[in-house]
N, C-alpha and C positions, 0 to 999 in steps of 0.2 A: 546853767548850761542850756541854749538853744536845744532842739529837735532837730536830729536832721532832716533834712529836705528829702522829696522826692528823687531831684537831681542826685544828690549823694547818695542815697541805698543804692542808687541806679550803677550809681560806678562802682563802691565799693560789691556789687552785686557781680558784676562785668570781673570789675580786680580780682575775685575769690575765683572764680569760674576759671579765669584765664590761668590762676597760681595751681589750681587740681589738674586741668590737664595737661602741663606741665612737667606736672611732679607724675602727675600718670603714666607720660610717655616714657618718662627718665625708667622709672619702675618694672616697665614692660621691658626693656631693655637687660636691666638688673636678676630680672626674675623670670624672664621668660614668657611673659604675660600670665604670669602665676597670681598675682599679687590679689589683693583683696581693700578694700574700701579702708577698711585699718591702718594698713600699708603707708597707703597715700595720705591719711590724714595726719598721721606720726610725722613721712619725712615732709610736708607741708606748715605743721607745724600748725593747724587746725585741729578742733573737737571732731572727734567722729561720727556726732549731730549734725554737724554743719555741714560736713562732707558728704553727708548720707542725704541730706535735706537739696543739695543737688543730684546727687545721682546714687539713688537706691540699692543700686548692683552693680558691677562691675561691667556686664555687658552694656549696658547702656553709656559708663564711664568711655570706655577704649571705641565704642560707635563715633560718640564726639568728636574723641581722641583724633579718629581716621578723620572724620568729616570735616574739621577745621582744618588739619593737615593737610587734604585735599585742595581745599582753598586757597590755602598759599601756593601750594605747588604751580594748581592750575593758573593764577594769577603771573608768575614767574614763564611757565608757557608760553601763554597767552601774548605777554609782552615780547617774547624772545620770536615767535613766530612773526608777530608782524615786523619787526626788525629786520629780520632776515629776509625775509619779501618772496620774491619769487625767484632768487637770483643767492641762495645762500652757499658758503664756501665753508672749508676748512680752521677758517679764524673765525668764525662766528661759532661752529660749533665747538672751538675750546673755548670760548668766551660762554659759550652755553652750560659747559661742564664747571666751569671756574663758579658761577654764577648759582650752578646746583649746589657745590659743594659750600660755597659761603651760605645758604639757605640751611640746609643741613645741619652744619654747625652749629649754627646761631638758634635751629629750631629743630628740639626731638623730634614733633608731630609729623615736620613735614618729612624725616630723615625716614622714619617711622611708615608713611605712606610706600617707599620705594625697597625698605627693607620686608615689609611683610608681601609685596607684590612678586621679590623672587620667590618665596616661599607659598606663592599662589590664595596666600590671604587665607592659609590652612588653621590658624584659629582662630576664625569666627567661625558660626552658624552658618549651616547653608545657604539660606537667604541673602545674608548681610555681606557673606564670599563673594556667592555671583552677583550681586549689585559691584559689589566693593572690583574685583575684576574688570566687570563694562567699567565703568567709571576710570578706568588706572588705564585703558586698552586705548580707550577714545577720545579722553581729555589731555593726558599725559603720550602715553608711545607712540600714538601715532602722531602726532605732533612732533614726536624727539624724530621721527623717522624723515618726518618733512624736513626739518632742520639737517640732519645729516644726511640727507640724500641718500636714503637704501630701505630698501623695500623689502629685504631679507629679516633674518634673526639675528645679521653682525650687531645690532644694536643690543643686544640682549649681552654681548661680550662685553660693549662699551660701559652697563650699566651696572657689570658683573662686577667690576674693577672699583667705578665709582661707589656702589656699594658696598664692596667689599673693605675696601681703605678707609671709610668714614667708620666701618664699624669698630676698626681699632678704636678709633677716637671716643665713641662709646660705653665697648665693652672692654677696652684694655685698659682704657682711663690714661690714653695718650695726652699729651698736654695741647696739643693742638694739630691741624693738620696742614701739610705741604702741599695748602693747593695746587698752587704752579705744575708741580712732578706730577701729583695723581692725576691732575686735566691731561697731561701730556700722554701718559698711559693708556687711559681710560680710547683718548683718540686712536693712538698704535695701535688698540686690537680692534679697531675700524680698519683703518689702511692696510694692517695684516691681514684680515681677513679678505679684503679685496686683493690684495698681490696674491694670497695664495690661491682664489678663484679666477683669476688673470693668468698664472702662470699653468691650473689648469686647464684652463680653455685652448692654450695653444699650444698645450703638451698634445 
């Protein structure tokens, strides 16, 4: 039997990494970010060498966790913003929301990023909070703010929903989610929240 190659440790290196944080994120979800290195190696289906021989502790695990999460998210952004140009509407931001929640799904990490951001990023460290914070402020909302045209906190309604409905999907162990409706929602408490500041303006 051959040696592997350089190239293959390399990937099977990448494929292990990719399968922990994974399993990590699902975990955190499970357990609250209670879990422990054991956790993850069990429902991975890896030794708890292997698991450990990439990430020692747990803080270091869910740091990743966030910061690949991040990456997708911002990339998703990133595309959505220049799309929309300087001239974006209404259909573009459910096309934006449709577009988070299929990300979501398909990715604990990134689901993971928007769900510990309601919660102000309150289980990490100091440090790694307010990093984690700037980061979710400047790369992600204000960004979702440009896309939806509002410079307020109705975005925080918008996100409340969207977050709120994938986390059935999560922690109920729903079978899947109804894009469509929840994007549709998630808008309503945009344009609610504008009618009701409209209507009192000229009360």
């Amino acid at each position: 039997m051959c040696p592997r190659t350089k190239e293959q440790n390399e990937l099977i290196r990448i494929k292990r990494r990719e399968q922990i944080l994974d399993v990590a994120a699902r975990s955190y979800f499970r357990t609250g970010g209670s879990f422990d290195i054991r956790d993850v190696a069990r429902e991975a289906g890896l030794g708890y060498g292997t698991v450990y021989h990439y990430y020692p502790n747990r803080h270091l695990l869910i740091e990743d966790v966030l910061d690949s999460g991040f990456e997708r998210c911002e990339q998703v952004s990133a595309e959505w913003v220049d799309i929309s140009g300087s001239s974006p509407d209404d259909r573009q931001l459910l096309m934006y929301c449709k577009a988070l929640l299929r990300l979501w799904q398909s990715d604990a990490r990134a689901y993971l990023v928007y769900k510990m951001a309601a919660e102000h990023y309150a289980g990490l460290p100091e440090k790694e909070r307010h990093h984690a914070k700037i980061r979710f402020m400047e790369r992600l909302y204000v960004p979702l703010q440009l896309i939806a045209r509002c410079e307020d906190d109705s975005v925080d309604h918008m996100l409340a929903v969207l977050v709120g409905c994938c986390g059935l999907y999560y922690y109920a162990g729903n079978s899947g989610l109804d894009i469509d409706r929840i994007a549709r929602l998630a808008i309503q408490a945009i344009t609610k929240e504008y009618e009701h500041d409209h209507i009192k303006e000229q009360a």
